[in-house]
Each structure stands twice: as C-alpha cells, then as structure tokens.
N, C-alpha and C positions, 0 to 999 in steps of 0.2 A: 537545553537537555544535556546534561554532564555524561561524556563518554566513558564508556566499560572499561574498565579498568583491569587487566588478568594478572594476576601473579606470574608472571613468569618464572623466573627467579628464583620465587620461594617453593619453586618443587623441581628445581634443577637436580637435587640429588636423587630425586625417582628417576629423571630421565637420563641422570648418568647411567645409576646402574642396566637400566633399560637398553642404553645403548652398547653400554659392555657386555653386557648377556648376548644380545644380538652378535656384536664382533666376536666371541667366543665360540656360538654357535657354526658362525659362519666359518672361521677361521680351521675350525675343528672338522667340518665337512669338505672345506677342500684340501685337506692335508691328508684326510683317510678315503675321499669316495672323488676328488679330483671333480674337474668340469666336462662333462659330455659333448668333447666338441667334435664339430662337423668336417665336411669335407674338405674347408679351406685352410684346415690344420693338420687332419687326421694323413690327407689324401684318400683315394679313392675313385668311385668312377659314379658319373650324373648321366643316366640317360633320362629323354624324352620320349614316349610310344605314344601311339594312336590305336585304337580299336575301332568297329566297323559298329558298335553296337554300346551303349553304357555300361560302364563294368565299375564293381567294387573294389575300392581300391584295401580294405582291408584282404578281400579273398588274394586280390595279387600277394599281399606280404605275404599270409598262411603260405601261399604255394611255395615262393621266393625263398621261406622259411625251410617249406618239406623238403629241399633239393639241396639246402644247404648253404643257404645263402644266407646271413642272420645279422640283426642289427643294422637294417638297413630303414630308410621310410618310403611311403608309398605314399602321393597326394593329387589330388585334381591340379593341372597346372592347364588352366582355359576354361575346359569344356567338360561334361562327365564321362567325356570318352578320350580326353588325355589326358595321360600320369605322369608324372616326375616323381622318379628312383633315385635315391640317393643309396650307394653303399659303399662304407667304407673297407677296406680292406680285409679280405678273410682269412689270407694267410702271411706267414711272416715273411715272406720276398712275392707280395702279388704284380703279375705282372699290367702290365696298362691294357691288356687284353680283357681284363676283368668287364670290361662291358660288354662285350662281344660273348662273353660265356653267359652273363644274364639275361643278351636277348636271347641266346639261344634257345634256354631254357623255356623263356617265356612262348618263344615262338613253337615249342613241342605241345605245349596246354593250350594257348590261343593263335591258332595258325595261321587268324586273318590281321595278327599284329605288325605294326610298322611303325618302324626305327626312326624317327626325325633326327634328333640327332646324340653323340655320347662320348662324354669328354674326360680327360682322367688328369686328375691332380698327384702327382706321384708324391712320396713321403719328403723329399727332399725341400718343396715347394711350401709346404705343409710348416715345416719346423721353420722353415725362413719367415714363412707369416705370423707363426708363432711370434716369433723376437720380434718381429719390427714391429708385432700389435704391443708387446710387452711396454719396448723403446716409445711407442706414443703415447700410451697413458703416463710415464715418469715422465718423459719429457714435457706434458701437459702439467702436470703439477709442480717440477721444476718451476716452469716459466710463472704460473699463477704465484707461488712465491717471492720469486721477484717482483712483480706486479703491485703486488700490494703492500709489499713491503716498499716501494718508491712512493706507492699514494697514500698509504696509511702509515704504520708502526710497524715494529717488529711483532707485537701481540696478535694485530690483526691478520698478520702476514702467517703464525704460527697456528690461528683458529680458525681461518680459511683451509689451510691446507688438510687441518686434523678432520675435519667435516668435510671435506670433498674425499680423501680418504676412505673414510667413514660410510660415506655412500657406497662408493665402489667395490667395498669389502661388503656392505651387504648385498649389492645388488648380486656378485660375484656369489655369495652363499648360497642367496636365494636357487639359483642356476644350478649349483651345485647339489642341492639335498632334493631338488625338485627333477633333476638330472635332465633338464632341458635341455636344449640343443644348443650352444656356443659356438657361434660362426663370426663372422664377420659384420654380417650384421647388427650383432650385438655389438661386437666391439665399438662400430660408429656408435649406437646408441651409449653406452659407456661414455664414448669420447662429449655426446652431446648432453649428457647427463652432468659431468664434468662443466659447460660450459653454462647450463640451466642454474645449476646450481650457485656456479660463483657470480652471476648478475644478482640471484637473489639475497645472497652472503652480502657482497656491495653497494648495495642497496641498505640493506639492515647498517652494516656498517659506518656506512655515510652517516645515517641518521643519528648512533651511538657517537661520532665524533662530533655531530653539529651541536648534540646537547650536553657531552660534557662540556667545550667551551660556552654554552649560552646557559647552563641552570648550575648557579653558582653552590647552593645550600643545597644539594641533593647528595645522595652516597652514590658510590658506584652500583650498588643494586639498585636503586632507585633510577638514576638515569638510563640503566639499561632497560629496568620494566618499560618505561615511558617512550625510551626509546620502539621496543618493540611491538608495544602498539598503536603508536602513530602509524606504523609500516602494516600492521595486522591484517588491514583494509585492503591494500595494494598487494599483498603477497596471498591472499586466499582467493584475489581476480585471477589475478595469475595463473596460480595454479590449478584452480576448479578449469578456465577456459582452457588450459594446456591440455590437463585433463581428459575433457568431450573430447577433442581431437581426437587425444591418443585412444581413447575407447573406441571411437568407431574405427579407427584401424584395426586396433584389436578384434573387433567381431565381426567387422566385412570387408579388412584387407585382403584377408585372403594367409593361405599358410607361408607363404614367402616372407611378409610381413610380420609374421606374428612375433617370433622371436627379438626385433627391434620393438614392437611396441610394447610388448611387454614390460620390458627391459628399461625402455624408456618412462613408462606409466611408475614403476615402482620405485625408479629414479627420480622422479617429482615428486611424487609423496614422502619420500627419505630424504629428499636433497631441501623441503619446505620444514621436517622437522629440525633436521642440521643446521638450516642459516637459525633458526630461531633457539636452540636449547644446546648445542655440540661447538660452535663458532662462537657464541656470548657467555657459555659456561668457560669458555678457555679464557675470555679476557679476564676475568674474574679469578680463574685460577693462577692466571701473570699478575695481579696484582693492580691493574692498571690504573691510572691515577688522571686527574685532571689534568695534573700537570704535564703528563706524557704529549699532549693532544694539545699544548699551547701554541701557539704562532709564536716565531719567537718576534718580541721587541725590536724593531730599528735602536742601533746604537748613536742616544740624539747628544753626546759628554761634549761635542761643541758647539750644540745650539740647547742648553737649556732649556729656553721657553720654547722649544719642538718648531719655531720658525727656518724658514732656506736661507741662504742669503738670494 
C-alpha cells in the first residue's frame, strides 16, 4: 500500500502569507491594547475569604465593582463557598493595605465573611518580574540557536529560531486581542511552548538532513516533502496526545490553571504548524543545498587505496 503523499511545499506560499497575516495581527494588538496582565506584574493584593453559606461569585464582583473597586476577578478556589480575589491596584500610589480595604468592604455586605488569608505584590516586584520573564524567553532562544547551529547548519539554526518566535508572537497576540490574563503562569507555559516546539522542529529536522544525504536525485522541495511526511505520522501522535491532556486541564483544571493551558494548547497547535511550514519554508528560502549537510571526507592524499598502515 503506497503512502500519502502531501504537498507540503507546494502551498508554502499560502502558509507564508497565513502566517504573516497572523504576526501582523498579533504584533499590531500588542503595540495598541498591550497584554492584560496579572498580579505577578501589575502588583496588587490576592485575598482568600470563606462564607458560611454558597455564594456567587459574579454578585461578589458587581458589589467589589459598586464600591469601587474595578478590574478585579472573583473565583471558586476549593469549595463554592471560598473565593479568590485578585485586584490589581486602583490607585496610582496604592498602598499594600489594599486588602484590608476590600475585606472591609466585603465584610459590611456579608458579615459572616472570613479572611484566610491576603497578600500584596507591590509595583516594584511586579516590574522586576516583568524583565526577568522578558530576560527568559531571549535567553531561551539565544541558547536554542546555538544548539542547533552546533547539531545542524546555520539554516536550520535560523528556521528554528524564526518558528519558535513565531509562536510566541502569536500565542502573545492571541492573549492580547482576547485580553486574557497574563501571569506567570503563562509565562512558564510560553517557556514550555518554547521547548514543545523545538523537540518537534528537531525531529523534522533530523529527518530533512538524513535525506538530503541519502536521496541523491531529488530537489530540495522534493526531499523536504518526503521528508515531512515520513515525520507526519509521529508529529500528529504527538500532538493529538499532548493535546487530550491539555483539554482536560483546560475544562477541569479549574481557573488557576486555565491561563497555562490555554496558552499551552494553542502553543501546540502553532508550534506543530511551525515545525512543518515556518522552520522548512526558511530552509528553502537559505537556499540549502545537498552539499550543505555533507560529512566532510577523511583526507586519505597518503593512503590512496583508503588502507592504515
């Protein structure tokens, strides 16, 4: 039974533009509407409460809202009668008492509420986490560069990078225009989105150097097709199995979790079109040649017949 054959290749210019539209998009929403992020950037104060009784956690916001407290979230953290508050700062020098003002609050509408506990990230903490999350996604694609530029080429080393990029700039969008919550947890998701990615880039890749040395009469679009679906098999286990995982976190992690898997789920589905159309359109756009990707020859000019002494 002869195996399915995909063009890859021959519709890489749809999925160029596909993916510059996308980076466009993206690029363009975080420059004008920025990322929505959380407490571990913004600062802010995280309380815990309990109630005596199941309570809605939207009517908490509406209240939290009437009194003047705004942009804040409200969610089950346990049980349906305890919440976790996140608010970020509502004025421009708040001080770390801010949680102390919203149980108050709280405690004038539900007076049989109690504080477990409520902690405050002040704006200083906030910007430091900023740069250092900044500092580890470059410095992850720094390093991936090198990497592959010692096991592979300069090409492969250039279409790894551009496609882990690539991702990041959309997952980053997506967060953006969708104005979801940017915490930290994302960020690790980011970071493992990052490393999802380049095992399946490396993989592809492997396979593109095995067969430009072993298929001698082929083009370079031709060895890439062939390339790319020999791996088709292995890279759609991958990612469907990755996938289930990340869904059921997604719908019964719980809201702690959600912003990581989300983040992470649309990171596999962008990071499986990257290793295949974003990472093999660049080699093609270097030019790459058999010859790149040859082992060089032992120099045999004193044993002709290739014998030792």
């Amino acid at each position: 039974m002869r195996t399915l054959q995909i063009d890859f290749m021959g519709k890489r210019k749809i999925a160029l533009v596909v993916s510059i539209s996308l980076l466009l998009v993206a690029m363009l929403s975080l420059a004008t509407r920025g990322l929505n992020q959380g407490l571990d950037f913004t600062g802010g104060s995280l309380l815990e409460v309990g109630f005596s009784q199941e309570v809605d956690p939207e009517d908490v916001r509406g209240y939290l809202e009437s009194t003047g407290f705004n942009n804040g979230t409200v969610q089950y953290f346990g049980t349906n009668r305890d919440l976790l508050i996140r608010m970020p700062p509502q004025r421009a020098a708040d001080r770390s008492g801010l949680g102390d003002e919203i149980f108050a609050a709280l405690q004038s509408e539900y007076p049989e509420i109690a504080l477990r506990q409520s902690n405050y990230v002040g704006p200083a903490v906030g910007d430091e986490l900023t740069e250092d999350g900044g500092l580890a996604l470059l410095t992850a694609l720094i390093v991936v560069m090198i990497y592959i530029l010692f096991r592979f080429t300069k090409q492969f080393s250039v279409g790894a990078v551009v496609a882990l990029t690539h991702d990041v700039v959309i997952v980053l969008g997506l967060f953006s225009i969708f104005q979801w919550t940017f915490d930290l947890t994302v960020l690790a998701a980011l970071l493992a989105v990052i490393g999802y990615s380049l095992n399946d880039t490396i993989v592809v890749s492997d396979r593109i150097r095995e067969n430009f040395r072993k298929l001698r009469k082929t083009s370079p679009v031709e060895t890439i097709n062939t390339s790319l679906n020999q791996t088709l098999g292995r890279t759609l286990v991958t990612s469907l199995t990755t996938l289930f995982v990340l869904l059921a976190l997604l719908f019964a992690g719980g809201e702690v979790i959600r912003g990581f898997a989300t983040a992470l789920s649309i990171g596999v589905l962008v990071g499986t079109y990257s290793s295949i159309y974003v990472a093999a359109t660049m080699l093609l756009a270097m030019n790459i040649t058999r010859e790149d990707l040859l082992v060089p020859e032992p120099d045999n000019d004193d044993n002709p017949d290739g014998s030792y002494p």
